[in-house]
N, C-alpha and C positions, 0 to 999 in steps of 0.2 A: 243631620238634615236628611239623609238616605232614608233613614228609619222613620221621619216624619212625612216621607212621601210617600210612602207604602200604600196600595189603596187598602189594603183590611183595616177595618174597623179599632181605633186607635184604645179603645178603652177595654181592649180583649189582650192587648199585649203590656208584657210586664217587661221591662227593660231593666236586664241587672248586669251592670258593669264588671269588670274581673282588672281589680287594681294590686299591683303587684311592685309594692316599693317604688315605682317610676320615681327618674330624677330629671323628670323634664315636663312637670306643673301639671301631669295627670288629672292626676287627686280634684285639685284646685279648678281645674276645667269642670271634670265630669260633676261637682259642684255645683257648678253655673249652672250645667246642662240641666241638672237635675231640678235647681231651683225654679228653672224659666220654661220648663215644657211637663213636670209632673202633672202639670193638670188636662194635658192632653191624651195620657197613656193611663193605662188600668194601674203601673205601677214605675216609678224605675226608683232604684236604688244601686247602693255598689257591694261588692265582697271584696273583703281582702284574700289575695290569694298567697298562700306561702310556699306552696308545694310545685310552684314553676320550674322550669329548665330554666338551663345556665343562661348567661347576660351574653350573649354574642353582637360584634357589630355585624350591620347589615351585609357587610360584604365577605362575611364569612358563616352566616347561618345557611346556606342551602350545599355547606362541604360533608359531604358522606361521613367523614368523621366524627361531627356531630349530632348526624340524626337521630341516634340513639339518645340520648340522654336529650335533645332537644324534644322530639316527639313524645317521649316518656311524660314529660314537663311539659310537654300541652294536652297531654290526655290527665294529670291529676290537676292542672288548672279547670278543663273542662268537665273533670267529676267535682271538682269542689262548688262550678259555677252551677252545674246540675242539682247539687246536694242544695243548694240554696232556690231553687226555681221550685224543687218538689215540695219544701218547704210551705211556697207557698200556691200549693195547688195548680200549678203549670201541668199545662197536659202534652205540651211537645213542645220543643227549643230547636233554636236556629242559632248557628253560631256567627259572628260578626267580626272580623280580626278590624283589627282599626283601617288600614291597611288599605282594607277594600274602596275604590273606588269609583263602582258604578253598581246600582241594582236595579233589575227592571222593580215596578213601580209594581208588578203581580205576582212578584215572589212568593209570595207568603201562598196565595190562590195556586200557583204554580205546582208546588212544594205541597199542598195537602192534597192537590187534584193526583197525586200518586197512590194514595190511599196504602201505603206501606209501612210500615213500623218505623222504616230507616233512610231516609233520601237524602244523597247530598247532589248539592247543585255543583256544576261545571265551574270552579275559576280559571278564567283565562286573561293572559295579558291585553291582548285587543280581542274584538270581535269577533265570533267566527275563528276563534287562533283553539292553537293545541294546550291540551289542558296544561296547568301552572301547576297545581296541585299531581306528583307524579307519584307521592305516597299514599294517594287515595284510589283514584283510577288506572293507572297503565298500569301497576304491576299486578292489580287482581282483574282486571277487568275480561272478558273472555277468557280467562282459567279454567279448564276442569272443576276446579273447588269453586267457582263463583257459577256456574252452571248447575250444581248440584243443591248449592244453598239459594238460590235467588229464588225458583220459589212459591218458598217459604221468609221473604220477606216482604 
């Protein structure tokens, strides 16, 4: 539903799912989804992904000792999910964890009004809260090395 509320132009975005053996009726949803709202978006389809990170339960994915091998497994999910967008002539992607549960509705306006090769948006738990995502922002953010490269992005 998030993604049906987006104010950009529906038939500009292709929506390609990243399905990864789930054993809890995935598949069988994104399915549905796909049967009942395809004619609303330029495209959606699914990729099976194989090259995921490990299966952790929820209460142990955000322990340091798995980042490594978890974040590895969500950057060759999200090259496999890329290798399938370029395919089909995608000119920029937006990644979507299921997960997420609020988007402003100008994301997408948002997000290209940066005019940069590379943007990622703020997740935070509430409003106005400190960033969730602490692998993307706090440890590079005001760096020396993120000073020198920004830019040039």
């Amino acid at each position: 539903e998030q993604i049906r509320n987006l104010d950009y132009p529906k038939d500009r975005l292709h929506v390609i799912y990243g399905e990864a053996a789930s054993d809890d009726r995935t598949s069988e949803i994104i399915a549905g989804i796909s049967k009942r709202y395809s004619s609303e978006f330029g495209g959606i389809s699914t990729t099976e992904l194989k090259r995921n990170g490990p299966r952790l339960k929820r209460s142990k994915r955000w322990k340091p000792k798995y980042q490594l091998a978890r974040r590895s497994g969500l950057a060759k999910a999200r090259n496999d999910l890329l290798a399938e967008g370029l395919k089909k002539g995608s000119d920029w992607f937006l990644w979507l964890d299921v997960d997420i549960i609020g988007l402003p509705t100008d994301l997408v306006h948002r997000l290209l009004a940066a005019k940069a090769k590379i943007v990622t948006p703020d997740c935070v738990l509430s409003e106005g809260g400190s960033s969730y995502d602490l692998n993307v922002l706090s440890r590079y953010w005001n760096t020396d090395e993120s000073r020198i490269f920004s830019p040039h992005l």
